[in-house]
Structure formats: C-alpha cells, structure tokens
BABAFI-673137 format. One record per residue (C-alpha): residue in one letter; x, y, z. Coordinates in steps of 0.02 Angstrom, whole numbers, plus 50000, padded with zeros to 5 digits. Layout:
N
AXYZ...
//
This chain:
413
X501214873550575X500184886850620X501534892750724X502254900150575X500674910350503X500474916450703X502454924350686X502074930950523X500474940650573X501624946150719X502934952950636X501654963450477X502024980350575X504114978250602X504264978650441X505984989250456X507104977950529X508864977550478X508854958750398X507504962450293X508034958950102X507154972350013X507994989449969X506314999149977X504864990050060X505864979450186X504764967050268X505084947750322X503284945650336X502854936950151X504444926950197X503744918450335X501994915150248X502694906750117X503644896450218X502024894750285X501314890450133X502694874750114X502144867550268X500334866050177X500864859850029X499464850650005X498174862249972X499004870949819X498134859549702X496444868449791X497214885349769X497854886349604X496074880149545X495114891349664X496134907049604X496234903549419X495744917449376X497134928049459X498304917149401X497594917949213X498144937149243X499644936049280X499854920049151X499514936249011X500544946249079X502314936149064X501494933348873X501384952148866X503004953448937X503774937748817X502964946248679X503754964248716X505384954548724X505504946248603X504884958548470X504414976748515X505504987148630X507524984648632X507904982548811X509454985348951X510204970849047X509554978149201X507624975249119X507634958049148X508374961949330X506564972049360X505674957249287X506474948149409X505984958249552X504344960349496X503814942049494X504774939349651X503444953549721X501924947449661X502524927549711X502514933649867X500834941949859X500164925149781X500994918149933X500004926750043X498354925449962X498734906749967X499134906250135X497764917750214X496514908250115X497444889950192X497384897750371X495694907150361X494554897250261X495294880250212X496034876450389X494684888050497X496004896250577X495464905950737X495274923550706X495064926950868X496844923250905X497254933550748X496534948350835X497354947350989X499054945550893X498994959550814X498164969550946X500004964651043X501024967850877X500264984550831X500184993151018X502124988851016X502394997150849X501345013050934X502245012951103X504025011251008X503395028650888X502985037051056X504785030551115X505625038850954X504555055150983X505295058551151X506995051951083X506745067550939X506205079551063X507245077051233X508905069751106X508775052551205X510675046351110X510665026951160X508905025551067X509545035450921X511015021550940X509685005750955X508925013050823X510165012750684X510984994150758X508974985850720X508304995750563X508274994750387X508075012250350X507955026150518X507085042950512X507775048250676X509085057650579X507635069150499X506555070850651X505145057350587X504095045750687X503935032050581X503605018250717X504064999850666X503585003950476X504875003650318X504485023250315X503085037950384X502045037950223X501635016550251X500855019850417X499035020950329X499365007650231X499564997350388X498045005450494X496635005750353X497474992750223X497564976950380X497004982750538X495424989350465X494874974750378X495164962850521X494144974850626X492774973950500X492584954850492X492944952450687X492104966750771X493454966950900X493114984350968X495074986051027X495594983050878X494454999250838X495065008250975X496955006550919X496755011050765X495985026350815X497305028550950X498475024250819X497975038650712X497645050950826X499665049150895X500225048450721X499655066150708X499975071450852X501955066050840X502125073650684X502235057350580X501895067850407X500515071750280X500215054450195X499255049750370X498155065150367X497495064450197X497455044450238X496145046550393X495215061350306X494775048750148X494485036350236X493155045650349X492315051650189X492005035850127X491465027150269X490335043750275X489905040650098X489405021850135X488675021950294X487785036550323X485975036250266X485345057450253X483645050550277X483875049350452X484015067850561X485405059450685X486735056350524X486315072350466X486895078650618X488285066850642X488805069350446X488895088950500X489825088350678X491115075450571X491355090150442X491725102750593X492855091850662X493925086650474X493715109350434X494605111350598X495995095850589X496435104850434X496455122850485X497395116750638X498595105950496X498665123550408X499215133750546X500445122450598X501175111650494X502045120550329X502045105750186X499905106550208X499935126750204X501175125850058X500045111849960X498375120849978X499285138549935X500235133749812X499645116849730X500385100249709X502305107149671X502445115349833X503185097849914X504345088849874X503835073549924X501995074849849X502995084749678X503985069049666X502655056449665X501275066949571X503035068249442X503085048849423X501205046449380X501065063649259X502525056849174X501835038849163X500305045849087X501015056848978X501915041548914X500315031548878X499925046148773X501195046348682X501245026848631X499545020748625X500065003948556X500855001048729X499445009948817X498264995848764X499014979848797X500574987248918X502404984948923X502734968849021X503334965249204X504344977149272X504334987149130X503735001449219X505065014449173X504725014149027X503075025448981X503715035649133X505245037549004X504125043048840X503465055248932X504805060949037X505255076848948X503525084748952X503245080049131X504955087049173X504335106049099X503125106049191X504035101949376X504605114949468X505035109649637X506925111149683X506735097649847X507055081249753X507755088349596X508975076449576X507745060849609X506525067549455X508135069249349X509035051649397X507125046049323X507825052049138X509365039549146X508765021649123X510375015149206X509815023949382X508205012649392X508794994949419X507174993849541X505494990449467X504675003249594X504335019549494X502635025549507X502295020449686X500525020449633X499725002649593X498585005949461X499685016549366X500925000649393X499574989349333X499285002949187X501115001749129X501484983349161X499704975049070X498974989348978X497354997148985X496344980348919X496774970749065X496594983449172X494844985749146X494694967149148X495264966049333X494054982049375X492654971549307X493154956949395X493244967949559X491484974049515X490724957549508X491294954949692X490924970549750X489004968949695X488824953949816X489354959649973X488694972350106X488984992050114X490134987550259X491464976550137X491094988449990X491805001050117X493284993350137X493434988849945X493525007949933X494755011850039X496064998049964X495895005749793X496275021849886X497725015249970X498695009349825X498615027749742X500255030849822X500495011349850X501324999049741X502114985549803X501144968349740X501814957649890X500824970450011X499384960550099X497914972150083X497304967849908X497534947349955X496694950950124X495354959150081X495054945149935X494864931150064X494084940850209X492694944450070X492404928250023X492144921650217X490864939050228X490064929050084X490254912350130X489444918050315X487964926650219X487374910950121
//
C-alpha cells in the first residue's frame, strides 16, 4: 500500500484544508501515514524494538504524568482533556517515525519518487501563494471566495501569503524542517532550487518575519558547518554571504515595520514575537519558581502549568498592547483547554518531563550526532532551531531527520 505513504507525502504542504481535525496545526498528513502504518502491520514488532528507546521516553513520561496525578498537583477536568491531546500528538509523530522508517528503510522505498512528489506538491503550494498575492493586491473576490469554502484557517482577510500552510510563521518549518532534509540525502538539485525559489517569493510577497530570521539561521549554520576559513575562496564566499544577509536586513529595515520596530525597540515591539517570547519567559519563570517540578516535569500536557507559576512576573514585565488579551486569557486556566502554550518544543519538553529527561534526550541526540557527517550535523542544527518557535510532536521533522540519519549511516558502513 504504498499508495497511501505516496498521498501522504503529497498532501505534507496543504496542510490547511478545511476537513482537517486540528484547531491549531491542521494537517491530514499523520492521518494518512498511520493508516499507512495499518497496512504494515507487520513490522511493528521490528519497530517497537528498534525504537525502544523513544518509546522508554515517553513510557516515563505517562509515569511522570500518573505520578503528578495521582499525588502532587490538584488538577481541572479540562487537564486530562490536554493529556489527551498530547498523546494523540505524539501517536501520531510515533506514527510517522514508524512509517518513514517501514517505507524508507524496512521496505526500500524509492526516494526518487519521493522527490519528484514533493517537487509537484510543494511548486503547487508556491504557485497557489503567488495566486493569493495577486488576489491581496489586485482584490481578485472569487479567490478570496475559494479561499474561505477549502481552508481551515485564511489569512486573506489580513493581507498574508501563507500558501497551502496552517499559517505564515510554518512556512520554514516546511522548507528547512522536510524539504531540506530530503534534499540533503537525495541531492536532487530541484528540490534545491525550490526551496530557494520558495524562499526568495516568501519574501518577496510579504509572507512575514518568522521566514526571514528562518533563512538567515539557517545560512549561518550551514556557514558555520561547511565553510572551512582555511581556504581563501570561503573566505571570500563567507564575506560576499555577509554583504548579501547586512543588506536583506537593511532592505527588511527600511521596509518592513515589525523588523525596524524589533531591532529599535527589542523583543516587545511585536506582537506576535511579544506573545511568544511571553509564553517561554513565563514558562521559565515558572521552573524557577518550583524546582521540584523543574527536575522531573509536570506530566503530558501539563504545560500550562509552570507558564501559570510564573505568570504574574512575566506579565510585569510585558508591555505590548497587540495581543493583550491573548497574554491575559494565559492567567485563566479555563481558557487553555489546548495543550499548545509555549509553541516552543524544548520548553514543551522542559514543562512536560522535566529537566532530567531532557538532558537525557540531548545526550541521546549527541551520541547520533557524533557519527554522522558535517552535512547531517547541519541539518541536526537547524531542527533544534526550528522547534524554538515549534511545538507540535506529530510534526515530521524530528522523525525524519531520525530515519534519514540512520540510512546516511547505514550507506557509510
């Protein structure tokens, strides 16, 4: 049933279509791979042994979360609603380890084909954020129409380009956190050339300031990896790349007011980037202020809750008047049914198993990152980057990159 991995690959960038069941991140995507996954029953036995380890993590975490239960914190009805939701999310990201690993390395799936799917999939998703560009700019009203008959959740109504994705702010996630590492492992030099395309429009339309500081990281640590100073030409080529960032931004100052207002006037001068800094300050405020919790965490989808302890001190020190009302729904427990509050996944990880565990799974990253090449350690990078303002656990970077590693490995032996 291959058929069904091929669909799901398709359909990774429309992830904003209207039947989508998720509220915030809507995508059908996982759906379809666990379905996937069904039709390959069979090789769950292989899985669940070959991924213990994973699995042992999340096995401590419900006994974190049991344990905080049963005898520490008192807890709402609508707790054991983000429990739910949580281990729903990070099924789902099992899911698709499980089946990437099935399709990729137990079943030798062609990667080839792979590439050419989502070469297809993506250039649609670019060619429909052109389409919504002119809509914005020459008031095209049937699109507008189409538009709000297909989509979860449309931007139209603010003047955004978001293209096929759940929102503006995912379109990195997308270009460095799939695209990328399917690049990396095939080499398919259109797949390079759309994701620079890709980026280059996304600025160019306006698509907002999570894809600029997105590209700008993600060309300093490929700089950072791949560049050796020894050599005169990367000197160079390190140098003419710096021009080129100092003048994107300059040009990004001039033009484009939530940049100018963030490098004037610090982190508080957007809302947006206020909002989410807000969530994390909070959160680690919170560990401060409960270091029992700070060590061994507060369970699955217990997020809120050290954003809570250290709500009111965060709060004094927020001063931007743009989403207001969104910091102070954060102080009523009752307004957070949804176990999405820091959108940042180690802060997430922080919260939910504690700062033990937390190094545990750094380590474990580390031992994997010392055997493979500069070119995978590269991409390592730029995952743990992505999830900073990422934190969904059902998103397929983390699980891709796991697998795609292992075949670099694999290959090298």
């Amino acid at each position: 049933m291959n058929i069904l991995f091929y669909i799901a690959c398709f359909l990774l960038p429309f992830e904003n279509l209207v039947i989508a069941p998720s509220a915030g991140w809507a995508t059908i995507s996982p759906i379809i791979l666990f379905l996937y996954l069904c039709f390959n029953i069979g090789y769950i036995g292989k899985e669940i042994i070959k991924y213990k380890k994973i699995l042992g993590i999340i096995a401590v975490g419900l006994l974190i979360t049991l344990l905080n239960y049963l005898f520490i914190s008192s807890y709402l009805e609508e707790s054991i609603l983000r429990t739910i939701n949580t281990l729903i999310s990070l099924g789902l990201g099992i899911t698709s380890l499980f089946a990437f690993d099935i399709f990729f390395i137990q079943r030798k799936g062609n990667i080839k084909k792979i590439e050419k799917i989502l070469l297809l999939a993506y250039t649609i998703a670019l060619i429909i954020g052109i389409i919504q560009f002119l809509t914005i700019n020459f008031n095209i009203n049937f699109v507008r129409v189409i538009d709000e008959l297909f989509t979860k959740r449309s931007y139209l109504p603010f003047n955004r380009v978001q293209f096929t994705f759940t929102e503006p702010s995912f379109i990195g996630m997308h270009l460095f956190g799939v695209l990328l590492p399917i690049y990396f492992y095939g080499k398919n030099q259109a797949l390079k050339k759309l994701i620079i395309a890709f980026s280059i429009i996304s600025i160019l339309v306006g698509s907002g300031l999570r894809i600029i500081l997105d590209i700008i990281v993600a060309i300093a640590i490929y700089i950072l990896y791949k560049m050796d100073i020894r050599k005169i030409k990367n000197i160079v080529l390190i140098i003419l790349t710096g021009i080129v960032l100092i003048g994107g931004i300059q040009y990004e100052y001039e033009n484009n007011g939530r940049v100018r207002g963030i490098i004037n006037e610090g982190v508080y001068a957007d809302g947006s980037f206020a909002s989410r800094w807000f969530r994390m300050n909070a959160s680690l405020k919170g560990y401060k202020n409960d270091a029992l919790h700070a060590l061994f965490g507060y369970g699955f989808g217990q997020e809120i809750l050290p954003l809570k302890k250290g709500y009111v001190e965060a709060a004094n020190e927020y001063v931007n008047m743009t989403y207001l009302k969104e910091v102070n729904d954060l102080g009523y427990m009752e307004t957070q049914p949804d176990e999405s509050v820091s959108y940042c996944l180690h802060i997430r990880i922080l919260s939910e198993l504690g700062i033990i565990m937390y190094i545990y799974i750094c380590y474990q990253l580390i031992l994997c990152y010392a055997k493979i090449n500069e070119e995978w350690k590269y991409i390592m990078m730029v995952g743990s980057y992505l999830y900073i303002q990422f934190e969904s656990y059902a998103f397929y970077t983390i699980w891709l990159i796991i697998v795609l590693c292992q075949l670099h490995i694999k290959e090298k032996s």
